[in-house]
C-alpha positions as CSV (number, residue, x, y, z in Angstrom):
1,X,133.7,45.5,114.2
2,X,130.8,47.0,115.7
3,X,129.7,43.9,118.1
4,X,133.3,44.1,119.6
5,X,132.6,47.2,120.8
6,X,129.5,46.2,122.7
7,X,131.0,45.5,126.4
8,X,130.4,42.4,127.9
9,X,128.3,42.1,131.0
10,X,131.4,43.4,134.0
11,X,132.3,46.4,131.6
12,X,128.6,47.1,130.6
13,X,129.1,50.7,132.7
14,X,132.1,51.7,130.9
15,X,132.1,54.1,127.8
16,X,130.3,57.5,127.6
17,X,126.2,57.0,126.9
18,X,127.1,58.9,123.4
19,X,129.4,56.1,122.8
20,X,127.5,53.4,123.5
21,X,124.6,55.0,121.7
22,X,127.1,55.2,118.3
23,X,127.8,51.9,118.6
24,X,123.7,50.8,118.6
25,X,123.3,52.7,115.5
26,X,125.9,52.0,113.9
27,X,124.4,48.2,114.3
28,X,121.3,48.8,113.7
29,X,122.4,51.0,110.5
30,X,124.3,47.4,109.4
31,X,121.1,45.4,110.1
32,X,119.0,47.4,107.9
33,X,121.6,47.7,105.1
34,X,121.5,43.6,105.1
35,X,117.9,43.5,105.0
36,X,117.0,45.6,102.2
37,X,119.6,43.7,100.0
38,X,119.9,40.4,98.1
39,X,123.5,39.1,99.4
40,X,124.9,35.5,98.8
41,X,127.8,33.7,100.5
42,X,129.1,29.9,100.9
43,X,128.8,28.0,104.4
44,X,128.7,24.8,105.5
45,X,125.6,22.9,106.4
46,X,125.1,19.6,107.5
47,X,122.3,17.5,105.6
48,X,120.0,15.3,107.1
49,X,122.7,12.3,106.8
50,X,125.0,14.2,108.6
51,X,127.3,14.8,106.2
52,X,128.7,18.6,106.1
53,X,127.9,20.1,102.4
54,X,129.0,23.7,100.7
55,X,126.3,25.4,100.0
56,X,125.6,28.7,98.2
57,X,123.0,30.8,100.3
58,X,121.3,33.5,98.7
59,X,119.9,35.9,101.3
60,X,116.5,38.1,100.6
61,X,117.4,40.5,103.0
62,X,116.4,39.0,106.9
63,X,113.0,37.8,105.4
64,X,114.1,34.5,104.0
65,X,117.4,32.9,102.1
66,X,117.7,29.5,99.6
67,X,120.6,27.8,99.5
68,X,121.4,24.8,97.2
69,X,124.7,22.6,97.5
70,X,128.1,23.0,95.1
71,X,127.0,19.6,93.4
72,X,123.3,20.7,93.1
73,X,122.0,17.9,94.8
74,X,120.9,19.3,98.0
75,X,119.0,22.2,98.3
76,X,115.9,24.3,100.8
77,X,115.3,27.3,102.1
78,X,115.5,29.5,105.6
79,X,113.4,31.6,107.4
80,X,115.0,33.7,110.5
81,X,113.9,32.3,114.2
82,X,114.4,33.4,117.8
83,X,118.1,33.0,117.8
84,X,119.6,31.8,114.3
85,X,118.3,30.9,111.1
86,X,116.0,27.6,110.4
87,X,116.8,25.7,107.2
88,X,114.1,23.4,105.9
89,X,115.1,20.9,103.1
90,X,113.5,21.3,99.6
91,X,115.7,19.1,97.0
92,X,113.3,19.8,94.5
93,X,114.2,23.5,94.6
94,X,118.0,23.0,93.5
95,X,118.0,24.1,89.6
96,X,115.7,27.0,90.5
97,X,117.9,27.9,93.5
98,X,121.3,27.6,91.2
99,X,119.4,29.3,88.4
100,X,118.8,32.3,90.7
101,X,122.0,32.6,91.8
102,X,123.4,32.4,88.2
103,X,121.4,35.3,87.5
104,X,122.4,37.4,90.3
105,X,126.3,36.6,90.0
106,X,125.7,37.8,86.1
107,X,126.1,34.0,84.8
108,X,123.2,34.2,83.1
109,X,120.7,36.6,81.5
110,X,117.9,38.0,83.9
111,X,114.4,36.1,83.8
112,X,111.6,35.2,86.2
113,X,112.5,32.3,88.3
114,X,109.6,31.3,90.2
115,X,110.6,30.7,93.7
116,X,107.9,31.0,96.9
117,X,108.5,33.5,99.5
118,X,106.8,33.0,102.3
119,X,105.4,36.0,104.6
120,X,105.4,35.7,108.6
């Protein structure tokens, strides 16, 4: 809701400064909230044949996500770039990956799943 509010580049004088100012925190307020949580969702991805998969992502905040696909066969992890996210395959991740989303949608008791997160 917020980004509709930021005016595009012919209205970018419009609005009071306090107005404009709300809306920045209120994004920035969202972008924090996101990156001190671990949020999953399902999105499409295409896989290096191609093909379009449905994948469950689970995001560590805006430090790095893992996603594995529906069937289990497919699976890596993201780190965020300049201007999107960049997903690197890692198929040998995929029952760790589904395992830690198990846990986190309460499928399955809580235990150490050893996963590597990697620092920038």
């Amino acid at each position: 809701e917020f980004l509709r509010r930021i005016p595009d580049e012919k209205n970018a004088d419009k609005g009071s400064l306090g107005e404009r100012m709300q809306v920045l925190v209120a994004i920035l307020g969202e972008v924090d909230k996101f990156n001190n949580s671990v949020t999953t969702d399902t999105e499409f991805r295409k896989g290096q044949d191609g093909v379009e998969l449905a994948v469950d992502t689970l995001y560590l905040g805006l430090g790095q996500s893992f996603f594995v696909a529906q069937k289990g066969d497919y699976a890596g992890v993201g780190f965020p770039g300049a201007d999107a996210w960049e997903w690197v395959e890692r198929p040998e991740l995929a029952p760790r990956i589904r395992e830690a989303l198990a846990v986190y949608q309460n499928l399955k008791t809580a235990e150490f799943i050893g996963l590597d997160v990697t620092v920038k």
